[in-house]
C-alpha positions as CSV (number, residue, x, y, z in Angstrom):
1,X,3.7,-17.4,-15.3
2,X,4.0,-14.0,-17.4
3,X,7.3,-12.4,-18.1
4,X,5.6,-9.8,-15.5
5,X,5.7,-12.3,-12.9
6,X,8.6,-13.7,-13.5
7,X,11.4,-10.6,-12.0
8,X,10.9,-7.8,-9.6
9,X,8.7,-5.4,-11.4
10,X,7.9,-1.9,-10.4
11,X,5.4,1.2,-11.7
12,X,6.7,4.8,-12.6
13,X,4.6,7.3,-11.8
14,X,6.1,10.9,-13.2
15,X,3.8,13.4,-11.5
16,X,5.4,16.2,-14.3
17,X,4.2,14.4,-16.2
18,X,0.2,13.7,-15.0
19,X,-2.5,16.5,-16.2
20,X,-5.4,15.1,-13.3
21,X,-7.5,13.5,-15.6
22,X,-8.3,10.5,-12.7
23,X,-8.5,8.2,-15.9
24,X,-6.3,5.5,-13.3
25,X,-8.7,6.1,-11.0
26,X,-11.7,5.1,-12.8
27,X,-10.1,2.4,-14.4
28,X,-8.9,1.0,-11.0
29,X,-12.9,0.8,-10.0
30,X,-14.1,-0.6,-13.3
31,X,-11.5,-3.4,-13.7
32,X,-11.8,-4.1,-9.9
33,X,-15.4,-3.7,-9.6
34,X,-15.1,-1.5,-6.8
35,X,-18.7,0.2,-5.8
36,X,-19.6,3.8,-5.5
37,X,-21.4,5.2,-2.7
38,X,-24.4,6.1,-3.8
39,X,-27.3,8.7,-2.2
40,X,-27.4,12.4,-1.9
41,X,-24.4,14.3,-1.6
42,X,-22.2,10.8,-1.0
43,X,-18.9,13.1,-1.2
44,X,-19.4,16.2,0.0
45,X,-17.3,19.5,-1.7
46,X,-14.7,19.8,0.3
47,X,-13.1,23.1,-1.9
48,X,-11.0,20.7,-3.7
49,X,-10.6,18.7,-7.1
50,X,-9.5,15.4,-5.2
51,X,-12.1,13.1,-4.8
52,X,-12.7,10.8,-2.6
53,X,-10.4,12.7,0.3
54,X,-8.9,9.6,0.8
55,X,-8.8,5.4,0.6
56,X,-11.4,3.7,1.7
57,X,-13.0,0.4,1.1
58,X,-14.0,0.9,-2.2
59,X,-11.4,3.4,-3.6
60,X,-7.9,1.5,-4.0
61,X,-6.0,4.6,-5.4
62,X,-7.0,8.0,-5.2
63,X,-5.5,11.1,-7.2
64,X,-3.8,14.1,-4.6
65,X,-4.2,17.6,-5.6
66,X,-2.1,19.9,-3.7
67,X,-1.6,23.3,-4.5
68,X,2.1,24.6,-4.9
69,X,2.7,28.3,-5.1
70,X,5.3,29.3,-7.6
71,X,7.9,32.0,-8.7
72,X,6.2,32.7,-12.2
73,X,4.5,35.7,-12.1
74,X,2.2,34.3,-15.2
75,X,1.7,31.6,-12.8
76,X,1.6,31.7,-9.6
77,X,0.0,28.3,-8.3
78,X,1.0,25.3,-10.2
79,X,-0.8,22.0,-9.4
80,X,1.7,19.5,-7.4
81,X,-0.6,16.3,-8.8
82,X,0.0,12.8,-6.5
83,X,-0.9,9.4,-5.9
84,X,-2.4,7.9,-3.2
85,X,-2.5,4.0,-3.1
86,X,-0.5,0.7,-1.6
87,X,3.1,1.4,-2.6
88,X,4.3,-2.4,-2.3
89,X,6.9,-2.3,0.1
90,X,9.9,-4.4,-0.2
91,X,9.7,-4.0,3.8
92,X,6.4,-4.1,4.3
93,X,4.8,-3.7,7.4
94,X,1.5,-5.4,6.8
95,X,3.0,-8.5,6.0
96,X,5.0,-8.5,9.2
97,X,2.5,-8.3,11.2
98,X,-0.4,-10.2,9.5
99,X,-1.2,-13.5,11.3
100,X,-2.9,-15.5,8.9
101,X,-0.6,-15.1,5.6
102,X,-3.7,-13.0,3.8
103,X,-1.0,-10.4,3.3
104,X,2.0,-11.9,1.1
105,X,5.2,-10.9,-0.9
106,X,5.0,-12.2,-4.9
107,X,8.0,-12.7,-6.6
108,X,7.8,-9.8,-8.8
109,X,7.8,-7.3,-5.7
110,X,3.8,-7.4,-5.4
111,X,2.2,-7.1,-1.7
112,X,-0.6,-9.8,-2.6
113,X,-4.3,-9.8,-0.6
114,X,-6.1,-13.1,0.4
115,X,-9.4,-12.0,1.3
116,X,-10.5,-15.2,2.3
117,X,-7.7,-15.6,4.8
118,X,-8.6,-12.0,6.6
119,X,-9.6,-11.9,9.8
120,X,-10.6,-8.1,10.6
121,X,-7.4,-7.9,12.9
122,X,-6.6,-4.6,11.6
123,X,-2.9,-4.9,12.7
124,X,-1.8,-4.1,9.3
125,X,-3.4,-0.9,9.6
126,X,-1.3,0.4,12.1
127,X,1.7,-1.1,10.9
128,X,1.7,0.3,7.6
129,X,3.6,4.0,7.9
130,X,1.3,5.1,4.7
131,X,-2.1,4.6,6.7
132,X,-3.2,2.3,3.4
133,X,-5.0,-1.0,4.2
134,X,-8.8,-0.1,4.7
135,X,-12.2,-1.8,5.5
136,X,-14.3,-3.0,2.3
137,X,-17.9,-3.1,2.3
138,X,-19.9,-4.3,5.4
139,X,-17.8,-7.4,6.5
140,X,-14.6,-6.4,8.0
141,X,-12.6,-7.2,5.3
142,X,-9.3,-5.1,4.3
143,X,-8.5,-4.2,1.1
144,X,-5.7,-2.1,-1.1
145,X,-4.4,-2.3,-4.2
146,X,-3.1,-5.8,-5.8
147,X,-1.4,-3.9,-8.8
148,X,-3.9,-5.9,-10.9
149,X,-2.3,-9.0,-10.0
150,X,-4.8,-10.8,-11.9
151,X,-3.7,-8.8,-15.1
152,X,0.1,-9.7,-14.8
153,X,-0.5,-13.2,-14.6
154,X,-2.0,-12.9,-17.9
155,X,1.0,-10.4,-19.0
156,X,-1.3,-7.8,-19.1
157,X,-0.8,-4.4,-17.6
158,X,-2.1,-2.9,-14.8
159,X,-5.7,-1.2,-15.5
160,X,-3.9,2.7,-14.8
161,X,-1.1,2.4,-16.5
162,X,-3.0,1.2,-19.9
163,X,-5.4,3.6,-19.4
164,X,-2.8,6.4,-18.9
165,X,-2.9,8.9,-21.7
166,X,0.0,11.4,-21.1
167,X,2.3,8.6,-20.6
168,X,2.2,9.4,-16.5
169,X,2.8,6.1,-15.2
170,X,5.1,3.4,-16.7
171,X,5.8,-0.1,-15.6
172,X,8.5,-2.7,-16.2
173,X,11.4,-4.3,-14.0
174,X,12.4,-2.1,-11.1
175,X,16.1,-0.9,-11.8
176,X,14.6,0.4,-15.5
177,X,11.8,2.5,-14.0
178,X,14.3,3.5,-11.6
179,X,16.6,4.9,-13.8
180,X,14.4,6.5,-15.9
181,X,12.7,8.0,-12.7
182,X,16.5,9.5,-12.2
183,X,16.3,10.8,-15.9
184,X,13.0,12.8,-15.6
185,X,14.5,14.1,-12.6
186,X,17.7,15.6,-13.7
187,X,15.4,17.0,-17.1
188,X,13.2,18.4,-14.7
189,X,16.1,20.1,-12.3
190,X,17.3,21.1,-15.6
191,X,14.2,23.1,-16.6
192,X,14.2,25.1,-13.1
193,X,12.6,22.5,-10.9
194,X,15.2,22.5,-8.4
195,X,13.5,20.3,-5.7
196,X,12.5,17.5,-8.0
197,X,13.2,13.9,-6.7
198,X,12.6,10.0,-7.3
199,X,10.9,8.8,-4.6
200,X,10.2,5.4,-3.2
201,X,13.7,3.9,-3.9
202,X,15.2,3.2,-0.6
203,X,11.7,3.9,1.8
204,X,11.0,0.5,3.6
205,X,13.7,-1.3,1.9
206,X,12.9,0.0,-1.9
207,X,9.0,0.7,-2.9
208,X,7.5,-1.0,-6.4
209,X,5.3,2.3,-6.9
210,X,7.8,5.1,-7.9
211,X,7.0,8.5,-8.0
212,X,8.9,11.8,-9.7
213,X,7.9,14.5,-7.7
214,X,8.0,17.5,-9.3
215,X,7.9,19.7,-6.4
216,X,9.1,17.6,-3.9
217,X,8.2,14.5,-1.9
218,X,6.6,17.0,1.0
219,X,5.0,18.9,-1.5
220,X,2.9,15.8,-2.8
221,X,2.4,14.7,0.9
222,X,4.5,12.1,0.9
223,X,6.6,10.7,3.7
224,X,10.2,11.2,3.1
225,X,12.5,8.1,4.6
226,X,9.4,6.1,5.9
227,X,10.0,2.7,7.5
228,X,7.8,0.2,8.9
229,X,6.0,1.3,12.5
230,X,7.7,0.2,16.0
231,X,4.8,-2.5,15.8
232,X,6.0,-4.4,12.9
233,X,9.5,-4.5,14.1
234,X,8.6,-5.4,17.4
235,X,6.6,-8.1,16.2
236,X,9.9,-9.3,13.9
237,X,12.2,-10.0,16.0
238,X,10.7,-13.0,17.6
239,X,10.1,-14.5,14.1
240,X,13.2,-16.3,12.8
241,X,13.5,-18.4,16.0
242,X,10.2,-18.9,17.1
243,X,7.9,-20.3,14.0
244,X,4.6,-19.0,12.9
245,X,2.7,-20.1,15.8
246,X,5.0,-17.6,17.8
247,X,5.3,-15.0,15.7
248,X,1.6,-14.3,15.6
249,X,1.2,-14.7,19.3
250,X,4.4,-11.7,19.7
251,X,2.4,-9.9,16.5
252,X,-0.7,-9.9,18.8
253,X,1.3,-8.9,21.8
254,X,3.4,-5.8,20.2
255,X,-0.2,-4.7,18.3
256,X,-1.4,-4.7,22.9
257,X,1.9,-2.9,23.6
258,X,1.6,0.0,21.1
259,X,-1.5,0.4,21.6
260,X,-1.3,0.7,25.4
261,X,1.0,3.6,24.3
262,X,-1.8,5.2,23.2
263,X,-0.9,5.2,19.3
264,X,-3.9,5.7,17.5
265,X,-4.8,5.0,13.9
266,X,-8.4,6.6,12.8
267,X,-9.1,7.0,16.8
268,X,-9.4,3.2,17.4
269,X,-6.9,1.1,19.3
270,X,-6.6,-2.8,18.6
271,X,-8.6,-3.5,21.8
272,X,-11.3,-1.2,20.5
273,X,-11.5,-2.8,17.2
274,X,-11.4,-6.3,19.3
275,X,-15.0,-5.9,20.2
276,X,-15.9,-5.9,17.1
277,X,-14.9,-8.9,15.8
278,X,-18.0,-11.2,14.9
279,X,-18.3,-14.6,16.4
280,X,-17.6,-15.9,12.6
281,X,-14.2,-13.6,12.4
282,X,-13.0,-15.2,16.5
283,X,-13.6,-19.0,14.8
284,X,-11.8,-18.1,11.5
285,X,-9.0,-16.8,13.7
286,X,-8.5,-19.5,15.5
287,X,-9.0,-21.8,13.0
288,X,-5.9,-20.1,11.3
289,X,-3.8,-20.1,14.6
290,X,-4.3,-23.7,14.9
291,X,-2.8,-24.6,11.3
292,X,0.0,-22.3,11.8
293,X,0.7,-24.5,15.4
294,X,0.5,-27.9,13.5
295,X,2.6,-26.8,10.3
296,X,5.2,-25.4,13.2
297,X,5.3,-28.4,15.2
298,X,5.2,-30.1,11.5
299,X,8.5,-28.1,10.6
300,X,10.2,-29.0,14.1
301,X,9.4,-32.6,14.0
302,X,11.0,-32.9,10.4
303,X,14.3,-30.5,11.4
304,X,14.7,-33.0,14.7
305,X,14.2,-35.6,12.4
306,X,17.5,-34.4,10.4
């Protein structure tokens, strides 16, 4: 175990701070050996510098460019630069709702991924309010950044923030990078930037990627205040009574309920992406429900026993 491990650790992200170079970005696919689509015109030109448009699969963080207009006559759109990735929620959605444990809180803060242990479900989709966990590759697998998990066990870094030249991200135990996010801020409002803000230190019960917005949390696109979806509450309040064989079922249920509301997430419900599922993913699923019934009836028998 690394000192990284160890305490609740978090990444500073200083958007005055970021000139757009998408080093991270790179370095995120090379140390994760994310592909690239390949073929003739793969990303389209969409009129913008950001690319991909957004997460997918194979793209774990992807830079934001938005443009911000400005009061300087000399210059009069200024480039509000932002992040796009897993923000590792302290609350997080996706591991309320994820019936097979392949979503998991580390000690450090981390929202780990067990790919083995994923079932295609998708309800951690629509439970997380930053629209994050995606598809990889062919098999329904989902995917999002792990923070380089395999690098802080080692007490390495994570792949963006050693590759980041301007000194745009930081990372070290969460009260530090949130009081030096609160520093930049006040330099910044003191250089003119009256809306700048930390951000990410009380959304869904305290966030372990921090970001200095500049202009703003709108003007970067974030969500200010976010909190898990109706789904993952829903689907927690049967938990602490009920064990794990119940709480999936009620996860299951609430992911039905919402979606017979007609919430839609990429223009799929749950019962859409149900008919998808592959014989394999049906047997894996309940293969896993099964274990969770005999560790639950496992658990009861040795509280009964006391």
């Amino acid at each position: 175990m690394s000192i990284y491990t160890r305490k609740e650790m978090a990444m500073l992200y200083d958007a005055s701070k970021c000139t757009g170079c998408k080093g991270c970005q790179v370095a995120c696919k090379q140390w994760n050996v994310l592909y690239s689509d390949l073929g003739m015109n793969a990303f389209p030109f969409s009129g913008s510098y950001q690319n991909p448009q957004d997460l997918n699969g194979s793209n774990r963080l992807v830079m934001t460019f938005k443009e911000k207009k400005s009061d300087n006559q000399l210059r009069p759109v200024e480039w509000a630069f932002g992040r796009r990735s897993c923000f590792h929620c302290t609350n997080a959605g996706c591991v309320t709702v994820c019936p097979t444990g392949c979503l998991k809180y580390e000690e450090n803060g981390v929202v780990s991924v067990s790919p083995e242990k994923c079932i295609g479900c998708r309800y951690c989709e629509m439970a997380c309010p930053f629209d994050v966990p995606r598809y990889y590759g062919d098999e329904p697998k989902i995917d999002k950044c792990t923070m380089c998990w395999d690098r802080l066990e080692n007490g390495m870094l994570p792949a963006c923030v050693k590759t980041c030249q301007p000194g745009a991200l930081h990372f070290g135990p969460r009260d530090e990078m949130i009081k030096l996010g609160k520093e930049r801020v006040e330099f910044l409002k003191s250089r003119g930037y009256d809306k700048a803000e930390l951000y990410g230190e009380n959304e869904c019960g305290g966030l372990h990627i921090l970001q200095v917005c500049k202009f703003g949390a709108e003007a970067q696109g974030l969500v200010k205040g976010a909190q898990p979806s109706p789904l993952a509450t829903l689907s927690k309040l049967a938990q602490p009574g009920a064990g794990l064989a119940a709480a999936a079922t009620v996860a299951g249920l609430a992911v039905s309920f919402v979606a017979a509301l007609g919430y839609r997430r990429r223009k799929m419900t749950i019962e859409e992406a149900k008919e998808h599922w592959t014989p394999a993913q049906r047997k894996r699923g309940e293969e896993y429900l099964r274990e969770a019934k005999k560790e639950a009836a496992e658990q009861e028998r040795r509280e009964n026993a006391e």
